[in-house]
Each structure stands twice: as C-alpha cells, then as structure tokens.
C-alpha positions, -999 to 999 in steps of 0.1 A, spaced: 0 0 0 6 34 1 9 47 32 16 84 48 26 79 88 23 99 116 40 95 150 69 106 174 80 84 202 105 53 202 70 33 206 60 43 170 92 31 152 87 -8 154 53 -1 133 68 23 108 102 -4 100 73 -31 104 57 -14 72 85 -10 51 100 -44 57 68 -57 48 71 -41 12 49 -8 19 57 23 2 61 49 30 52 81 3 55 104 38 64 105 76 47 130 100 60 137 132 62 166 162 87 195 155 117 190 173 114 204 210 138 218 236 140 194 265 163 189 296 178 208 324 206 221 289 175 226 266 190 208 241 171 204 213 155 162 213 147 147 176 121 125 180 131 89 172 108 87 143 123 116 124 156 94 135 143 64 115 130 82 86 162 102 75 180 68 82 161 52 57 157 83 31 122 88 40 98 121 30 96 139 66 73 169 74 73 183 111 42 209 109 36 230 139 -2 222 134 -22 200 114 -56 211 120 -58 243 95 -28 235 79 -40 243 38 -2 231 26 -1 200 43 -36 194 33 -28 199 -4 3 175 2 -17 147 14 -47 155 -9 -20 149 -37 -7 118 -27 -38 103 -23 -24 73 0 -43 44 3 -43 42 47 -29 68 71 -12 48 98 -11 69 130 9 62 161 20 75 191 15 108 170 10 135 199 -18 153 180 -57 150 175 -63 139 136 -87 171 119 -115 157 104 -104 167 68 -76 137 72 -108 111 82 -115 110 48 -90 113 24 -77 75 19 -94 46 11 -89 29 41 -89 54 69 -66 66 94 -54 34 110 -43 33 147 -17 12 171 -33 23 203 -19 4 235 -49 -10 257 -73 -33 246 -99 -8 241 -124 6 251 -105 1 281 -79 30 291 -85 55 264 -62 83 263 -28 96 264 -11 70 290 -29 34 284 1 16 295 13 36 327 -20 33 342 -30 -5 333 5 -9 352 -4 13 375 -42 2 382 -23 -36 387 -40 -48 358 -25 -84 350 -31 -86 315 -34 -58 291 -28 -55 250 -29 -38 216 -53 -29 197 -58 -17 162 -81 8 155 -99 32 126 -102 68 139 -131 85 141 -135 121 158 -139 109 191 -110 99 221 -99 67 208 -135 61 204 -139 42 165 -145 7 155 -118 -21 166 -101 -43 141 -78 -64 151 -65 -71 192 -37 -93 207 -37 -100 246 -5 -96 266 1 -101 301 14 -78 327 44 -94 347 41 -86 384 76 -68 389 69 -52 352 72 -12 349 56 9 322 92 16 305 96 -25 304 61 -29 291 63 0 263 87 -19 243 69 -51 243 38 -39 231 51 -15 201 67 -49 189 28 -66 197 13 -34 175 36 -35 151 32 -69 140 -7 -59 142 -11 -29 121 9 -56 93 -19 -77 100 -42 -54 101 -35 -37 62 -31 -73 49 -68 -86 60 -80 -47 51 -65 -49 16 -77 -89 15 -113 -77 26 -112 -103 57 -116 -74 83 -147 -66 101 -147 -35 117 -163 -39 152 -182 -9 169 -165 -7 204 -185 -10 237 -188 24 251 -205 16 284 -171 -2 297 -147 27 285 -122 36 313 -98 66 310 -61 69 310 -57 106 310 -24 125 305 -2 117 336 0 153 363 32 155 387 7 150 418 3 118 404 35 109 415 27 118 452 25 85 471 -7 84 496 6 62 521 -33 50 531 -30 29 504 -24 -6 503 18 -11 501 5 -37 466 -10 -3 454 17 23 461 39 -6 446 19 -9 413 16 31 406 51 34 414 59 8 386 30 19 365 42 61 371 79 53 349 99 71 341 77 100 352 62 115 373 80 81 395 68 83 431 75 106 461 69 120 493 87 142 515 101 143 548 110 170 574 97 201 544 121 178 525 110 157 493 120 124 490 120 106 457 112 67 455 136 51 433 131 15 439 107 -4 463 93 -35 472 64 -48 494 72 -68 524 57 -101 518 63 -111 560 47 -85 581 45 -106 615 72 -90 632 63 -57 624 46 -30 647 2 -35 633 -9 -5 644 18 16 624 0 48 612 2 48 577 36 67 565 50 56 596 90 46 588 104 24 606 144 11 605 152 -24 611 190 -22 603 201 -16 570 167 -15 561 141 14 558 102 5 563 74 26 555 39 16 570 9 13 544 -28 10 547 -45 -20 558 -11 -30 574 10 -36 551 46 -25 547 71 -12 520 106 -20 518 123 11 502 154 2 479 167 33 466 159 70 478 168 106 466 167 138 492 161 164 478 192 181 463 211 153 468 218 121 445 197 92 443 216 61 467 209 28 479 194 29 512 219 18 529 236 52 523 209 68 528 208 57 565 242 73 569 236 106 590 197 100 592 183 100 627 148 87 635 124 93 662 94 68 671 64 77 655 80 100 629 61 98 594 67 106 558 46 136 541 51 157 569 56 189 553 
C-alpha cells in the first residue's frame, strides 16, 4: 500500500520499519517539531524523524495540522491508500478522516475501550491490571473512540514497569497494524463498533500523580510506582524535604512488624528502611533521593539519618 505515517516516540518506530520491511511504500512521515528538553535545553529529535532520515524517507514536522492548507494539499495529492497513525501526539482534523481509502489506521496500547487516552500503559500498570494489550483501530472524531479491528492480549508481569512494558507492546502493534493492512486490503476485516459503556480513562499523567498516599495498600503504592515510569515516579517528603522513591518492594512477611503503624509511619530495622501502608502492610524502600542530593541505595541513605518513634513521611 501506500501509506503516509504519523507518530513521534520510540513506541512508533517498530510499526513504521514493520511497514517498510513488509514491502509498503512509506510516500511520507509525519512527526512533532523538534522540542527543547532537559535541564541544557538541548534540542530532542524525535526517534521517528531518527528512523526516517535513516532510511531516506519524506519527513514533514508541521507545527499544526488542524488548519494547515499546505499539508492538506500535500496529502490530498498523494492520495495514499491508509494513514497509519501512532503515538503521533496530536488530535487527527476531520479533513484527514476521509482522504484515503482505508482510513486513518491506529496502534493504540490498551485493549480498548479500556484505558482511552494519552497513557494506556502507565496506568494498566499502575491500576495492577495483569493482562493488558494492543489494539488496532480506525479513527473516528472521538477519544480513541472508533471501531476495533484487530487485538492481541498480553500479560502484565508482576515486577513489570511501564518503560519495560512500552517496548513489548510497540513490537505486539507492530506486528498488528501488518496484520491489520493485509486482512483490510484482503477484505477479511470486520470492523467492530466498540462498547462504550465499559470505557475507562487513561488521562495525560500530572506531577501529583506521583505523590504516594501512604493510606494505600503497600501492593498499590507498589503498582503506581511501577505503573508512574519514568515519570512523574513516586514521592513523598520528609521533614519540608521531598523524598523521591527510586526503587521499592512490598514486604511479603509482616509478622514482626509494629500492626498499628500509622500509615507513613518509617520504621528502620538495620540496613533496612520500612514505611507503614494501609490495611497494614509495609514497603521496603530500595533506593531513595533527598532532595538536592543524589539518588543512593538505602543503605547510604541511613548514613547521618536519625529517627524518632512515631516520625512519618509527608510531613511537610
């Protein structure tokens, strides 16, 4: 086929080398304008753009795309056949609905109409989903809202964070959206009109989401800490001082432990630093950063740090 595609992240470029090793013609790539980023604000090229100039691909980096009359008259001109649309970063106008044969053809990372949105695979990991997938979709103007056409299942490993999930599913959709041309191109596809009563919502991840509410179970602070990478992580503070989580793991033996800990409670049983959870349970914290200081293994982090009975975390 024919095919213009649009997306910016490392999660879009197994699809795009999935298309061309599979004999597509790749007539143009669409992706976000390169962007200042970092403590240096160097400017970031976005992976895709990477991948295109590697392989001598057309690349166009529009500011907009919504009332954008050259790029308009760019795609109405090459007439491709599917628009193939991942990871993009930007809503699709309704002018681009229409204009190939086949649609504008998505890799969306949930198994919809579950987690719709901007962060499907943080907050599956997150919500401690065990299983979670890919789906392949055909745009309409809603939020991830048009028909399903093809889905794969993939589990969720119980130590599994959202940076070691990302790269197995862009390999799941990529191998999908292949799929998903050949049976569209075969006429073996049925669309099929998603459920909309059991949509859930994975919105665009905030900074307070990061904040770890310490009346929640320690299985739950776990899972959004895993789900939450690389950002906005976890984190609490201490003394007016903000503590970052690095690592963490829930203590599977809590019989020896105080059970009437209030919840943020901290408690140090040699080189090891406890935090007390709702419904008493316990975290084991790995690897901490003070504020303005580097991130260490806790057993450094006990160096110099003095606690009192009763002393909790998030007391600002």
């Amino acid at each position: 086929m024919r095919l213009v595609f649009c997306g910016t992240p490392q999660f879009a470029v197994p699809t795009l080398a999935a298309l061309l090793q599979a004999g597509h013609r790749v007539e143009l790539v669409l992706s976000q304008p390169d962007r200042a980023s970092g403590r240096g604000l160097e400017v970031q090229i976005s992976p895709v753009k990477k991948f295109a100039e590697q392989h001598g691909l057309a690349l166009s980096q529009p500011e907009k795309i919504r009332n954008n009359p050259d790029l308009q008259q760019r795609l109405d001109e090459l007439r491709p056949d599917a628009i193939v649309i991942v990871a993009y970063g930007r809503l699709i106008p309704p002018w681009m609905l229409t204009l190939s044969q086949y649609g504008n053809l998505n890799v969306h990372a949930s198994l919809l109409p579950k987690y719709r949105g901007a962060a499907p695979i943080q907050w599956a990991v997150a919500n401690g989903e065990t299983e979670t997938g890919v789906t392949t979709m055909r745009i309409d103007e809603g939020l991830d809202t048009g028909d399903i056409l093809l889905q794969q299942r993939v589990p969720i490993l119980p130590q599994q964070t959202a940076v070691e999930l990302s790269p197995v599913l862009a390999a799941v959709g990529a191998e999908l959206m292949v799929r998903t041309l050949a049976g569209l191109e075969q006429g073996l596809l049925v669309a099929t009109q998603q459920d909309h009563t059991r949509a859930t919502l994975a919105p665009i991840l905030q900074r307070e989401d990061g904040r770890v509410d310490w009346n929640r179970t320690a299985q739950q602070i776990f899972d959004r800490w895993r789900g939450f990478q690389p950002w906005p992580g976890a984190f609490t503070s201490f003394r007016g001082k903000k503590w970052i989580l690095h690592a963490m793991q829930v203590v599977a033996d809590t019989a020896e432990l105080p059970a009437g800990a209030a919840p943020g409670t901290l408690l140090r049983k040699g080189n090891r630093l406890l935090a007390a959870c709702g419904e008493i349970a316990w975290l084991d914290l790995l690897e901490l950063q003070m504020e303005g200081k580097r991130r260490m293994p806790v057993e450094a982090f006990l160096n110099g740090l003095s606690l009192a009975d009763g002393e909790r975390l998030d007391e600002r």
